[in-house]
Jmol script that loads the backbone (N, CA, C; Angstrom):
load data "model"
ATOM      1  N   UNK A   1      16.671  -7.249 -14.146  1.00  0.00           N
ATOM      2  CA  UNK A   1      16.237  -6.371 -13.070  1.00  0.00           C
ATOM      3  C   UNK A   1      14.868  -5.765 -13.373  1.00  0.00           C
ATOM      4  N   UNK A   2      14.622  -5.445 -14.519  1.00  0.00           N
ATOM      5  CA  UNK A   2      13.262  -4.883 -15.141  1.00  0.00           C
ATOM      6  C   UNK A   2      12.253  -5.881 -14.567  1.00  0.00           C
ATOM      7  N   UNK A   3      12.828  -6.844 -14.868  1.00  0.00           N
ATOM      8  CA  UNK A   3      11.389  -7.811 -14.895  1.00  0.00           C
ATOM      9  C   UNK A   3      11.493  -7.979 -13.487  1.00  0.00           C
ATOM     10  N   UNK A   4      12.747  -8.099 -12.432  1.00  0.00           N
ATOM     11  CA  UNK A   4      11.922  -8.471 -11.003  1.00  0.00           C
ATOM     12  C   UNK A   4      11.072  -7.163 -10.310  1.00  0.00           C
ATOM     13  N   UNK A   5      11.089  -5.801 -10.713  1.00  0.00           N
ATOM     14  CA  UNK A   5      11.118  -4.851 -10.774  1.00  0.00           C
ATOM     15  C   UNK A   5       8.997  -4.476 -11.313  1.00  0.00           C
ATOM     16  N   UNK A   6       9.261  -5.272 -12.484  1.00  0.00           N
ATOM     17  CA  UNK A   6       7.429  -5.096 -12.712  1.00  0.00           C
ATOM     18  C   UNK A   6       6.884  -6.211 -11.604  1.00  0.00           C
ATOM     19  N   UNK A   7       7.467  -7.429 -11.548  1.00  0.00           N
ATOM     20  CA  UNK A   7       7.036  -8.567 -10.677  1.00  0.00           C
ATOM     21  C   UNK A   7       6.459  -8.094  -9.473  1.00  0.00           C
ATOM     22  N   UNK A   8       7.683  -7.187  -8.428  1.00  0.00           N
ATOM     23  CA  UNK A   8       7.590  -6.415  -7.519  1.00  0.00           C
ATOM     24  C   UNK A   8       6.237  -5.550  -7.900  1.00  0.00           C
ATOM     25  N   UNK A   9       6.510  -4.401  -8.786  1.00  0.00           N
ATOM     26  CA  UNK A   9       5.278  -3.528  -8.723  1.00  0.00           C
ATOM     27  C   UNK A   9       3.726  -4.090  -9.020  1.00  0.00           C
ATOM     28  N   UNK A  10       3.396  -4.856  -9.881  1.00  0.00           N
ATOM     29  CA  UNK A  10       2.221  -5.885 -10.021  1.00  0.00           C
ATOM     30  C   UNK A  10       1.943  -6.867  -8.706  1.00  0.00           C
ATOM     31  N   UNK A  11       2.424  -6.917  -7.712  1.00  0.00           N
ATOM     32  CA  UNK A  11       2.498  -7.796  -6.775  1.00  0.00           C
ATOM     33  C   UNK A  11       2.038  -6.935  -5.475  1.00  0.00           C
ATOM     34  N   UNK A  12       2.873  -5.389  -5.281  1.00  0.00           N
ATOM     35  CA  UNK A  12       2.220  -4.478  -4.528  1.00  0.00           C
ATOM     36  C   UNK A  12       1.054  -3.585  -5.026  1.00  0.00           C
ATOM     37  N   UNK A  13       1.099  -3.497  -5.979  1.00  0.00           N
ATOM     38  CA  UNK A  13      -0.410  -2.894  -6.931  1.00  0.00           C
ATOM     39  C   UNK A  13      -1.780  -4.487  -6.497  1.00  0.00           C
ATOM     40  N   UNK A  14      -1.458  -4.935  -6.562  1.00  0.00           N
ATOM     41  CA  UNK A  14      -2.559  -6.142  -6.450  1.00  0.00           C
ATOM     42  C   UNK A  14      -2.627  -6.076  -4.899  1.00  0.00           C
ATOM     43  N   UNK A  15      -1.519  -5.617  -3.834  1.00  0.00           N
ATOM     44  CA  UNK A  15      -2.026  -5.841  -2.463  1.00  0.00           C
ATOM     45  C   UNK A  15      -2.708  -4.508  -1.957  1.00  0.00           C
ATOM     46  N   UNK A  16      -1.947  -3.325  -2.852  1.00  0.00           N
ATOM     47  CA  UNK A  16      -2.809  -1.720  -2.629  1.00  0.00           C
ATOM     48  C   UNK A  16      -3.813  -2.206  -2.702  1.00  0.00           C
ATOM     49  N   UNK A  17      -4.333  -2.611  -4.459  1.00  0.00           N
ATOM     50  CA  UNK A  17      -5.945  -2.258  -4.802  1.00  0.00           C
ATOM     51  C   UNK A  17      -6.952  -3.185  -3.538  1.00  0.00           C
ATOM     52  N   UNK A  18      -6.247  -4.146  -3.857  1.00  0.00           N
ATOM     53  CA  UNK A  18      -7.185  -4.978  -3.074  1.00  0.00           C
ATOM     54  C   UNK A  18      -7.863  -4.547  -1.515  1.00  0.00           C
ATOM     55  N   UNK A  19      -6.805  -4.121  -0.680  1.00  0.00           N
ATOM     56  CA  UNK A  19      -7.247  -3.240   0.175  1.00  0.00           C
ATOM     57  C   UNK A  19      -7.683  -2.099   0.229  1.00  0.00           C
ATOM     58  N   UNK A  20      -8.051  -1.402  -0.823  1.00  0.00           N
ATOM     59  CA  UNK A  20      -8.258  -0.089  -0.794  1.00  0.00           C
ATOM     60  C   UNK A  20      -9.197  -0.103  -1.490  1.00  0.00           C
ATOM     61  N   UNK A  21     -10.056  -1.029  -1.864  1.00  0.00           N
ATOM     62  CA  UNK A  21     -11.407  -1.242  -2.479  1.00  0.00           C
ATOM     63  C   UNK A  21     -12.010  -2.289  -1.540  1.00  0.00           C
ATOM     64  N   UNK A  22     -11.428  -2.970  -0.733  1.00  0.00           N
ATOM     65  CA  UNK A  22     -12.426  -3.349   0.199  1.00  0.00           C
ATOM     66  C   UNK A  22     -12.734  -2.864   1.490  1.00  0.00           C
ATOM     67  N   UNK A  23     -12.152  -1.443   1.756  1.00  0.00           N
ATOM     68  CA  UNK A  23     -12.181  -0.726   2.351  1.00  0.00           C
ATOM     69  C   UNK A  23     -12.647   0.921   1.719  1.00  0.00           C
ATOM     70  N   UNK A  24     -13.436   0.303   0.504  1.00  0.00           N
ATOM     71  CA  UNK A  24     -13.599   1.862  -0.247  1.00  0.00           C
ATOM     72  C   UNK A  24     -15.411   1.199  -0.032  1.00  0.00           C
ATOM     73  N   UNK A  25     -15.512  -0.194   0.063  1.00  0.00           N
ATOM     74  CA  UNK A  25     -16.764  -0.673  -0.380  1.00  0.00           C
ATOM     75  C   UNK A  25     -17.293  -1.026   0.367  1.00  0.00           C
ATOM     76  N   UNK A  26     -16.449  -1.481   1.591  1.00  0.00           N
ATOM     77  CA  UNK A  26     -17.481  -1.757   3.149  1.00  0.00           C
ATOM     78  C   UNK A  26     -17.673  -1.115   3.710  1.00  0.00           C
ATOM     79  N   UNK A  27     -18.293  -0.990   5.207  1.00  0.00           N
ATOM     80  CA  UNK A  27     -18.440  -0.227   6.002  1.00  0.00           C
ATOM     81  C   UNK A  27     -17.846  -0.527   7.167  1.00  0.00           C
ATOM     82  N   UNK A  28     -17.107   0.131   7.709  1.00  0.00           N
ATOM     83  CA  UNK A  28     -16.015   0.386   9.249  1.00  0.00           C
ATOM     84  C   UNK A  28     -16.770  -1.249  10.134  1.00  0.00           C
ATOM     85  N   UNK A  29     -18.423  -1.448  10.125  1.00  0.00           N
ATOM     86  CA  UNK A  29     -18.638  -2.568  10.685  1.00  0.00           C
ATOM     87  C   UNK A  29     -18.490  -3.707  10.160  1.00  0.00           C
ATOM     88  N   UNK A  30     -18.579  -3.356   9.033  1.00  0.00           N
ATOM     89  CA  UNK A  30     -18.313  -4.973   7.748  1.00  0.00           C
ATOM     90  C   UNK A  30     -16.762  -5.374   7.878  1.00  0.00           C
ATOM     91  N   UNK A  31     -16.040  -4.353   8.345  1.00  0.00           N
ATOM     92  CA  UNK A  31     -14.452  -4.693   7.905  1.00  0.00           C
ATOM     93  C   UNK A  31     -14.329  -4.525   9.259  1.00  0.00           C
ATOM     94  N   UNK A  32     -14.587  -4.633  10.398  1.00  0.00           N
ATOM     95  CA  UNK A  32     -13.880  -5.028  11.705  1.00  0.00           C
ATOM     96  C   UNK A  32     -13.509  -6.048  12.214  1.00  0.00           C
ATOM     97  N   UNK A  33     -14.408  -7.333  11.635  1.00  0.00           N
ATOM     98  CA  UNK A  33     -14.265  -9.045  12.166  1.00  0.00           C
ATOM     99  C   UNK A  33     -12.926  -8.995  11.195  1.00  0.00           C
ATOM    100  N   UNK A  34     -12.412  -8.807  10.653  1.00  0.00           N
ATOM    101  CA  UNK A  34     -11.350  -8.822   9.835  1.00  0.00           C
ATOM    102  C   UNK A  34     -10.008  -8.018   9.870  1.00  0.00           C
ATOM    103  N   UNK A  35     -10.458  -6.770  10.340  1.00  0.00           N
ATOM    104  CA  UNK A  35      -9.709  -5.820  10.837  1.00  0.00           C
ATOM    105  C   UNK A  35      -9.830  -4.796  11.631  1.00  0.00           C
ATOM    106  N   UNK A  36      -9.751  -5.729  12.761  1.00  0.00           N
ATOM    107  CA  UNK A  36     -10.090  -5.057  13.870  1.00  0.00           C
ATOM    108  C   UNK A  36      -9.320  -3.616  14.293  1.00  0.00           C
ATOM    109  N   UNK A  37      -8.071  -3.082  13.602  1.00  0.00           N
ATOM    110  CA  UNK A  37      -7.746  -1.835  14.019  1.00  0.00           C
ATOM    111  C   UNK A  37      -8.492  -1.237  13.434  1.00  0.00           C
ATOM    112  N   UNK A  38      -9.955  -0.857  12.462  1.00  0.00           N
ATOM    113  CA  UNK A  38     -10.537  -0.281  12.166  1.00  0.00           C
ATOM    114  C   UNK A  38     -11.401   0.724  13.442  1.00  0.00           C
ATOM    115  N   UNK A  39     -11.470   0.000  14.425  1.00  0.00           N
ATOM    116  CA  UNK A  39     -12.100   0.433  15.530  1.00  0.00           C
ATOM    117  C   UNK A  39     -11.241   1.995  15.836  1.00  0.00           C
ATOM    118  N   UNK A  40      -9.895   2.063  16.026  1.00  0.00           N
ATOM    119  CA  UNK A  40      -9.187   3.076  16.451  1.00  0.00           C
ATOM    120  C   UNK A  40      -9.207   4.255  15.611  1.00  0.00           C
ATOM    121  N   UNK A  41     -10.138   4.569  13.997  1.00  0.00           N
ATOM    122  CA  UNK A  41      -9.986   5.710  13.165  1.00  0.00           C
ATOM    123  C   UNK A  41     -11.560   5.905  13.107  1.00  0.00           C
ATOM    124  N   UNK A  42     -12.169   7.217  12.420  1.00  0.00           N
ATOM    125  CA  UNK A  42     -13.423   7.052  12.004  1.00  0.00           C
ATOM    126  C   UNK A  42     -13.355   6.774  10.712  1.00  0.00           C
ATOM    127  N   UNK A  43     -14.676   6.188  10.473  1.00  0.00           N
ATOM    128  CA  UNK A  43     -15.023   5.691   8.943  1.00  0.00           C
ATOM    129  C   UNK A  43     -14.263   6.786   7.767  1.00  0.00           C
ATOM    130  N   UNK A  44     -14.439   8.095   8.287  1.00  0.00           N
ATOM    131  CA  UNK A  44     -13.719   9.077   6.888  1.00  0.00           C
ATOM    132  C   UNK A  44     -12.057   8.311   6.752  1.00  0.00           C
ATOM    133  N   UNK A  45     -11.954   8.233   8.147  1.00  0.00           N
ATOM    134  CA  UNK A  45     -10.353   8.032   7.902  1.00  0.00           C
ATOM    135  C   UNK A  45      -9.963   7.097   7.107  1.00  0.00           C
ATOM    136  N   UNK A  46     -10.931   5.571   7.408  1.00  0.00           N
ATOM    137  CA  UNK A  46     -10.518   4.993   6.724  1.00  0.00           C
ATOM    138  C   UNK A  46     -11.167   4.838   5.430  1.00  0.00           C
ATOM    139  N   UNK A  47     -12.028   5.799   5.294  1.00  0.00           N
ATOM    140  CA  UNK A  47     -11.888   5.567   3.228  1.00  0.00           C
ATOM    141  C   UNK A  47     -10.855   6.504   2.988  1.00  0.00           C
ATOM    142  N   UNK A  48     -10.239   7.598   3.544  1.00  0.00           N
ATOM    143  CA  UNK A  48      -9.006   8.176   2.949  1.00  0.00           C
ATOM    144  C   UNK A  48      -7.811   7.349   2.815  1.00  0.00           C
ATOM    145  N   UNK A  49      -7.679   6.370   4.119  1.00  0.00           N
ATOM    146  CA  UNK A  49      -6.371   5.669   3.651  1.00  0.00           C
ATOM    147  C   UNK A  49      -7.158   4.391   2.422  1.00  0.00           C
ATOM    148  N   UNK A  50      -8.122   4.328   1.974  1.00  0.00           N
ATOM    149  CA  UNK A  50      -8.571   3.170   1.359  1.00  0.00           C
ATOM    150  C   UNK A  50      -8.071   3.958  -0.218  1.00  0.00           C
ATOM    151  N   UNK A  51      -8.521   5.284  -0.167  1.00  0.00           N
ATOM    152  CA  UNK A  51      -8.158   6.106  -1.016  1.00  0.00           C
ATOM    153  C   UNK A  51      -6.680   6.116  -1.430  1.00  0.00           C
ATOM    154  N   UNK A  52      -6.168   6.502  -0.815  1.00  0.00           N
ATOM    155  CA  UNK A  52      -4.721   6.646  -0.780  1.00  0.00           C
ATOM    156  C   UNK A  52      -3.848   4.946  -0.723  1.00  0.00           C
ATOM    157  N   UNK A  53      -4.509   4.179  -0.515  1.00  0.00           N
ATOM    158  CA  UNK A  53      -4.182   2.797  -1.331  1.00  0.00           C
ATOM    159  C   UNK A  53      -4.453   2.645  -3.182  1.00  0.00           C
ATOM    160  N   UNK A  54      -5.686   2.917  -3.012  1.00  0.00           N
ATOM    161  CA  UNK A  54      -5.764   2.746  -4.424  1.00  0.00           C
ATOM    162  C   UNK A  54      -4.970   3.733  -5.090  1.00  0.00           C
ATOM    163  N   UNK A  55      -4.903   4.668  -4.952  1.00  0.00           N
ATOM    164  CA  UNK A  55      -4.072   6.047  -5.435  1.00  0.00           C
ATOM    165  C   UNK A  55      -2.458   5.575  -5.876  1.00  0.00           C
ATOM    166  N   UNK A  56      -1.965   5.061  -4.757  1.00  0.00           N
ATOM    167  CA  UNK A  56      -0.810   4.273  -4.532  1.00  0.00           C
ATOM    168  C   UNK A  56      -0.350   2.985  -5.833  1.00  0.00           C
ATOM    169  N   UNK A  57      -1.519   2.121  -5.850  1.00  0.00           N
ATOM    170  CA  UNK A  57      -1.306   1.365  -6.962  1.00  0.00           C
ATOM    171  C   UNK A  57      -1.580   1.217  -7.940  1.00  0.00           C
ATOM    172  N   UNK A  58      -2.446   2.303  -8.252  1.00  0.00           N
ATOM    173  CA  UNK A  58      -2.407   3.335 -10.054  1.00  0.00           C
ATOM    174  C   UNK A  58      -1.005   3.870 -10.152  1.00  0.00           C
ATOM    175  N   UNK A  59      -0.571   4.526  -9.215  1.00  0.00           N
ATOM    176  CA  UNK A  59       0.692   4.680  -9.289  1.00  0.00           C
ATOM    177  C   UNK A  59       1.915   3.953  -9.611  1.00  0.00           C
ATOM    178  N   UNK A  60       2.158   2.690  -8.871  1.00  0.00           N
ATOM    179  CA  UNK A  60       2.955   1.970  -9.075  1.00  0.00           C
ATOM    180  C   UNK A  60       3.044   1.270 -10.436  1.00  0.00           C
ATOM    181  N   UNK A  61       2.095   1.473 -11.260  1.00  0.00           N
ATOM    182  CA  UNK A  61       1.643   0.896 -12.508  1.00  0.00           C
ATOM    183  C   UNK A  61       1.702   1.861 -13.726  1.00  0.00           C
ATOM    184  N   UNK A  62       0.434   2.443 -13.503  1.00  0.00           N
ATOM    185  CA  UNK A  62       0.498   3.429 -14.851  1.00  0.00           C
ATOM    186  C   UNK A  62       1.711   4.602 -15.562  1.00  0.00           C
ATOM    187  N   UNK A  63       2.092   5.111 -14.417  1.00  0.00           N
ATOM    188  CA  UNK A  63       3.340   6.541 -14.861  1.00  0.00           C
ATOM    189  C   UNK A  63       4.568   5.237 -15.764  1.00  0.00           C
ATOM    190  N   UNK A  64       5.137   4.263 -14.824  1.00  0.00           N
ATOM    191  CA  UNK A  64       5.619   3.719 -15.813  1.00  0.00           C
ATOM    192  C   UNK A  64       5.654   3.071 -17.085  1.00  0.00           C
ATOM    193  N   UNK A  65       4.499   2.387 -16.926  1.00  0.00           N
ATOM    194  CA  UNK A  65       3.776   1.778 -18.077  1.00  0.00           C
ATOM    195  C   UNK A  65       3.919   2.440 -19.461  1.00  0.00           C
ATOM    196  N   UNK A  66       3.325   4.144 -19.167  1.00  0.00           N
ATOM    197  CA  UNK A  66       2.720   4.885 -20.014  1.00  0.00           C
ATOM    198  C   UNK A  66       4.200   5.494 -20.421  1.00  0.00           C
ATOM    199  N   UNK A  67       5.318   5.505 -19.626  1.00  0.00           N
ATOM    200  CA  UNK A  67       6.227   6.900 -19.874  1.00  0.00           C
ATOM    201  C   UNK A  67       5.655   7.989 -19.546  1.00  0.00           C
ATOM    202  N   UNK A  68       4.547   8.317 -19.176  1.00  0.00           N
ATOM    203  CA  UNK A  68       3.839   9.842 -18.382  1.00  0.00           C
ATOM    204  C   UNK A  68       4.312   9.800 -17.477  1.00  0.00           C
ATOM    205  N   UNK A  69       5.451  10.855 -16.815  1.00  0.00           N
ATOM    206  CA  UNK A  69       6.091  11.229 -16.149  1.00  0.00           C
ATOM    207  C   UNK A  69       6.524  10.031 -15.092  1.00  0.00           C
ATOM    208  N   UNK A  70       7.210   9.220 -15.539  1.00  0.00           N
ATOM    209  CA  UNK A  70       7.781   7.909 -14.714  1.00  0.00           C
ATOM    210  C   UNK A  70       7.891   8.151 -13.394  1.00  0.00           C
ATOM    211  N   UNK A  71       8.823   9.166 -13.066  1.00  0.00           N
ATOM    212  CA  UNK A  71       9.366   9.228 -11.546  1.00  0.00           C
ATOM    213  C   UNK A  71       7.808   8.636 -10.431  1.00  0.00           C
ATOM    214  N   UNK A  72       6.537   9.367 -10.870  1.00  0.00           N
ATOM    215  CA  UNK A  72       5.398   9.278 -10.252  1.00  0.00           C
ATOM    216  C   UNK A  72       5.259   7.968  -9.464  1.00  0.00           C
ATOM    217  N   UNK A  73       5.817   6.937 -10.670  1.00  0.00           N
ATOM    218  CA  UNK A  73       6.188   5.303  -9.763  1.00  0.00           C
ATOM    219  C   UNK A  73       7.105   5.461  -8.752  1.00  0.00           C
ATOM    220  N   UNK A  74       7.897   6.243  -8.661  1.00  0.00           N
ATOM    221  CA  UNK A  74       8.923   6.270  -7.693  1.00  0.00           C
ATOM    222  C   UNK A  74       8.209   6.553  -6.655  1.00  0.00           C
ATOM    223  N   UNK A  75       7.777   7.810  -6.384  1.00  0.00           N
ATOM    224  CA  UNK A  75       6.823   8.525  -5.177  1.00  0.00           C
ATOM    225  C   UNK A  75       5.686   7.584  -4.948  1.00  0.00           C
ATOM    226  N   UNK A  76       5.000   7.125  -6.031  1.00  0.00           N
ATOM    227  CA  UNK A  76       4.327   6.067  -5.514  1.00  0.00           C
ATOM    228  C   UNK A  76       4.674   4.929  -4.328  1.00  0.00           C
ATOM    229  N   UNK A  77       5.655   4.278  -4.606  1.00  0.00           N
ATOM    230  CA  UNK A  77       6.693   3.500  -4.136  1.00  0.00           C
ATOM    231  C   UNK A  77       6.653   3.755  -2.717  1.00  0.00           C
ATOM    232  N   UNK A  78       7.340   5.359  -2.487  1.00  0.00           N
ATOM    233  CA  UNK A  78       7.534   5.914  -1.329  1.00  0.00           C
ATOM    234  C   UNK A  78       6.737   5.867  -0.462  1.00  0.00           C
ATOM    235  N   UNK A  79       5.573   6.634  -1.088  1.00  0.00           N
ATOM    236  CA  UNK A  79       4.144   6.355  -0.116  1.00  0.00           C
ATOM    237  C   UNK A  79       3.669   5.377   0.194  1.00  0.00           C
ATOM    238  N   UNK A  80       4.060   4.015  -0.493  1.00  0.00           N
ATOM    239  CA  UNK A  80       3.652   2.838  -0.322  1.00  0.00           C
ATOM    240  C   UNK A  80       4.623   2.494   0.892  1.00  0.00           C
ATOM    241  N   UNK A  81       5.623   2.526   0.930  1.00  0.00           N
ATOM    242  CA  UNK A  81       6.317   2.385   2.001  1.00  0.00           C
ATOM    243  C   UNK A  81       5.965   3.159   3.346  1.00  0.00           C
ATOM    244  N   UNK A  82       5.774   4.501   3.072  1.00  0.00           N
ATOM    245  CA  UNK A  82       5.359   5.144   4.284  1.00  0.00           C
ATOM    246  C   UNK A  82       3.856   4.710   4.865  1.00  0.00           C
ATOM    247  N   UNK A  83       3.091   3.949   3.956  1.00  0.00           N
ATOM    248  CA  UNK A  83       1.924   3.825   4.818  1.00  0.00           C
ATOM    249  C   UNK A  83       1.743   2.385   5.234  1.00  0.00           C
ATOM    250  N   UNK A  84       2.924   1.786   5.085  1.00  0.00           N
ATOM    251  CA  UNK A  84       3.584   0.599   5.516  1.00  0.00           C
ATOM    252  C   UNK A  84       4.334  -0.017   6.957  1.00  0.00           C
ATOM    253  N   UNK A  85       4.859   1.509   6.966  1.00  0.00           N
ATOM    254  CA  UNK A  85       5.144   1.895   7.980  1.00  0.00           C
ATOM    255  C   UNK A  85       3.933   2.293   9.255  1.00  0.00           C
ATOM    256  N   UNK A  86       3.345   3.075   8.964  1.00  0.00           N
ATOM    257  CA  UNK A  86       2.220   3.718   9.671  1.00  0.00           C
ATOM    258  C   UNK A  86       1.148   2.449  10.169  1.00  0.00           C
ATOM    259  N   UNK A  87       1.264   1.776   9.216  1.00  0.00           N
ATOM    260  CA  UNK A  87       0.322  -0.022   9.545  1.00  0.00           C
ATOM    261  C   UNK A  87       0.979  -0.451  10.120  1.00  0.00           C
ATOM    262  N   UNK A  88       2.401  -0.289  10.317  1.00  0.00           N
ATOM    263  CA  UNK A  88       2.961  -1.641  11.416  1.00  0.00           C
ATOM    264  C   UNK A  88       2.838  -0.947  13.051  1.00  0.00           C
ATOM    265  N   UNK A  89       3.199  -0.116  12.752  1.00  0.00           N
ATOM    266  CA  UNK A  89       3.517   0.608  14.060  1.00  0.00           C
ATOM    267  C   UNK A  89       1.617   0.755  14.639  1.00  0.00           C
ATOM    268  N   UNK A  90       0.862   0.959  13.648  1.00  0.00           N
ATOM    269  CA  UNK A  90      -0.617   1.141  14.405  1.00  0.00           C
ATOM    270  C   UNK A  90      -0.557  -0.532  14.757  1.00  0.00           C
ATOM    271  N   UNK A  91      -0.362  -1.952  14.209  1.00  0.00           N
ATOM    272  CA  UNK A  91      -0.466  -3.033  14.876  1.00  0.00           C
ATOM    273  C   UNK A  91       0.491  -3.354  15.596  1.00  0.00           C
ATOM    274  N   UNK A  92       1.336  -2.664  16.069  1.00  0.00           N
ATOM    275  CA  UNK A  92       2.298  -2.759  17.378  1.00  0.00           C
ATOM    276  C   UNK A  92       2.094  -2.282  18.206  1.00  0.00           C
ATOM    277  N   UNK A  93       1.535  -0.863  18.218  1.00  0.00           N
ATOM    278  CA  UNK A  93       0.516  -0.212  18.894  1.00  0.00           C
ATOM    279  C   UNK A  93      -0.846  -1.220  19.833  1.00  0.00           C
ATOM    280  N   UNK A  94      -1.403  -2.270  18.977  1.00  0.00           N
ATOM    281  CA  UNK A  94      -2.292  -2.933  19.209  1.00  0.00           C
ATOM    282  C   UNK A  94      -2.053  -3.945  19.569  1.00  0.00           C
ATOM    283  N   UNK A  95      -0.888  -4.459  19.532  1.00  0.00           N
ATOM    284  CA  UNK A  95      -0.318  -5.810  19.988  1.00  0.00           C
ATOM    285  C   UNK A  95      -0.587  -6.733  19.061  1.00  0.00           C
ATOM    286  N   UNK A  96      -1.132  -6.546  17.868  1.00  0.00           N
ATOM    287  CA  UNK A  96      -1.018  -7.399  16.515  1.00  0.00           C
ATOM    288  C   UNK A  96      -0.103  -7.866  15.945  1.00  0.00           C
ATOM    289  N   UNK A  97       0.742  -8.579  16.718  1.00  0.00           N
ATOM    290  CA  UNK A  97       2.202  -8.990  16.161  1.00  0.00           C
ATOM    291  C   UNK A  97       2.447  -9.591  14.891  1.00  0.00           C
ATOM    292  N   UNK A  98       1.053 -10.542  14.421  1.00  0.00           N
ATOM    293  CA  UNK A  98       0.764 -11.425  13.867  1.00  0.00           C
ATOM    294  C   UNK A  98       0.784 -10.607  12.342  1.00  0.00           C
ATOM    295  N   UNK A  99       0.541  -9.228  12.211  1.00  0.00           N
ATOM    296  CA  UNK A  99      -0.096  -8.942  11.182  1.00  0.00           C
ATOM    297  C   UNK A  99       1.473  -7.898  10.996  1.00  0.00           C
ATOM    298  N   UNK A 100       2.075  -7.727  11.312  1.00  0.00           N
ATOM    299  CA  UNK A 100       3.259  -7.164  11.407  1.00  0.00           C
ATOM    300  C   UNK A 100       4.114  -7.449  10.084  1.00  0.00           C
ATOM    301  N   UNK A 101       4.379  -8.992   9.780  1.00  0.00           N
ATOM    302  CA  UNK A 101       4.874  -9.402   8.668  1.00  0.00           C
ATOM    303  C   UNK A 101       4.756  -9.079   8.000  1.00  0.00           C
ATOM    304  N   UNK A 102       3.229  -9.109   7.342  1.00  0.00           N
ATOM    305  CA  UNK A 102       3.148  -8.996   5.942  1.00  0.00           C
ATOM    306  C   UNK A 102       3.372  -6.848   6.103  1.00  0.00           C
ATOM    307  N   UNK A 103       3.211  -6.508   6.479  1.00  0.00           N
ATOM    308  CA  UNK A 103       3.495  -4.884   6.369  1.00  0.00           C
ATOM    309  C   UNK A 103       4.898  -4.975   5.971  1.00  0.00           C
ATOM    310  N   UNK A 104       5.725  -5.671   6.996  1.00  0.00           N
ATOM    311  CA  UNK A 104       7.511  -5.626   6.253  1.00  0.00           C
ATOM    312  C   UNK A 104       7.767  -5.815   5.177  1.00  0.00           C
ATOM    313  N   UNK A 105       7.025  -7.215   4.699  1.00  0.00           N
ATOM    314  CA  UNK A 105       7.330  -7.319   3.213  1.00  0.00           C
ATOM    315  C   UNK A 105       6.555  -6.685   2.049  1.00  0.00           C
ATOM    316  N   UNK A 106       5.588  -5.856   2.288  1.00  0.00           N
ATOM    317  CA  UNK A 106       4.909  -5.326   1.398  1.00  0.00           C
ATOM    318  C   UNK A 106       5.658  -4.052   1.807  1.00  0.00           C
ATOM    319  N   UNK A 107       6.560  -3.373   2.797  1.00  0.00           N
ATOM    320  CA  UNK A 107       7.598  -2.454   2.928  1.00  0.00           C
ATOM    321  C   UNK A 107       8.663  -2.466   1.790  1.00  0.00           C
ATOM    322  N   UNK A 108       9.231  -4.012   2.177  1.00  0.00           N
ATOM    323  CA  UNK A 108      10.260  -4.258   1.339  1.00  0.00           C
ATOM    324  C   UNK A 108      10.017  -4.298  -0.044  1.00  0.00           C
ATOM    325  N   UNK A 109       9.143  -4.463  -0.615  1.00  0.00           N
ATOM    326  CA  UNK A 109       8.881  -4.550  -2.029  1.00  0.00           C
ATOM    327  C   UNK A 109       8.783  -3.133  -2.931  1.00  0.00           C
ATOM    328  N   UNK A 110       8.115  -2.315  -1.416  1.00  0.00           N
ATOM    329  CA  UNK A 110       7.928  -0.927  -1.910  1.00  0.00           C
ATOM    330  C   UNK A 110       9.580  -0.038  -1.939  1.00  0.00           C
ATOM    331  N   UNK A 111       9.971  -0.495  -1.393  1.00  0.00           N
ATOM    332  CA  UNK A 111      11.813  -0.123  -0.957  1.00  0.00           C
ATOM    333  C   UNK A 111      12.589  -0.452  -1.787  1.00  0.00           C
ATOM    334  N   UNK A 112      11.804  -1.507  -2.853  1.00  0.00           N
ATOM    335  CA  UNK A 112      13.079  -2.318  -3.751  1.00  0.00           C
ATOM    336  C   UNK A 112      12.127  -1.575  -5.148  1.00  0.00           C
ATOM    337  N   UNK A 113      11.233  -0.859  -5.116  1.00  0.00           N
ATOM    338  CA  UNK A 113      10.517  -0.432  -6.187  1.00  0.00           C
ATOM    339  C   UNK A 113      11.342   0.643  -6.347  1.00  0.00           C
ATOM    340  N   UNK A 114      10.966   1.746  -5.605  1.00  0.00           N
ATOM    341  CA  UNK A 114      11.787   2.821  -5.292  1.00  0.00           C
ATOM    342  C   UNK A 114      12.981   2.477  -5.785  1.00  0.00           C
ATOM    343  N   UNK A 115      14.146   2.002  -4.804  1.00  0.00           N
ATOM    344  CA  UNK A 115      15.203   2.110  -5.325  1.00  0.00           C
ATOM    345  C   UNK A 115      15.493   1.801  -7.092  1.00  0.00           C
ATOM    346  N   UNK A 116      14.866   0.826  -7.402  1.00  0.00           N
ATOM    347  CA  UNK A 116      14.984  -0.006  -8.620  1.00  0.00           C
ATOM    348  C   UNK A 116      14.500   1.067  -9.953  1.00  0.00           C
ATOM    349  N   UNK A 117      13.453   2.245  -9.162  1.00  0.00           N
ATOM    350  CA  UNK A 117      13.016   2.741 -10.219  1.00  0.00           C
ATOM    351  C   UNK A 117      13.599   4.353 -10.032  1.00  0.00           C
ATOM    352  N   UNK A 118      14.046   4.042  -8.801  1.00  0.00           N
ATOM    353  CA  UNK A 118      15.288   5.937  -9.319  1.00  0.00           C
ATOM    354  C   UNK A 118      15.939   6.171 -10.281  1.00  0.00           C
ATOM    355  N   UNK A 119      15.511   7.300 -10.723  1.00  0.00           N
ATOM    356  CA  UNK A 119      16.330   7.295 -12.071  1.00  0.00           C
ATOM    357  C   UNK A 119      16.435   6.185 -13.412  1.00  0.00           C
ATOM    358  N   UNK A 120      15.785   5.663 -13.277  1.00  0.00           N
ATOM    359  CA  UNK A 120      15.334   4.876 -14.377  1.00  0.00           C
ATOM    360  C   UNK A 120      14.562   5.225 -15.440  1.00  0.00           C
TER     361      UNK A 120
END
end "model"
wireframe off; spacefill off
backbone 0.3
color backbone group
């Protein structure tokens, strides 16, 4: 279980960072041919959620890693899920059906982190 458990967290840490540094490093016009719900927030907004990605998958990584206060992966987890949530529903909102998927399963991974790492 450990190991599907880091698999899981290294797998959503690699989909946080990645989005949350190419959205820490472009600009709202560079990242629209690509992601077009960028149009619906202003630029602050989205370096805060770019922020709060990366934030997310330091999280999912380091507290456990280190033993510095573990649970932190847990809440990590959570938030990863909640802003998982908040992405599907803004591309349902938009009629982005297409992009819907991958939010579920990067949900589910964050759902199986969490649980896997309560109390652990």
């Amino acid at each position: 279980m450990n190991t599907a458990l880091w698999i899981a967290q290294g797998l959503l840490a690699v989909a946080f960072l990645g989005a949350g540094l190419l959205k820490l490093v472009k600009s709202k016009n560079e990242l629209a041919p690509r992601m077009p719900y960028v149009e619906d927030f202003s630029a602050t907004t989205i370096k805060a959620i770019a922020a709060i990605e990366v934030i997310g998958a330091v999280g999912l990584i380091l507290p456990w890693l280190l033993g510095i206060l573990p649970t932190l992966t847990v809440w990590a987890a959570i938030g990863c899920a909640l802003t998982m949530i908040g992405a599907a529903l803004v591309h349902i909102r938009r009629g982005e059906m297409s992009d819907v998927p991958v939010n579920v399963v990067l949900l589910a991974l964050a759902v199986f982190i969490a649980w896997g790492r309560w109390g652990g």
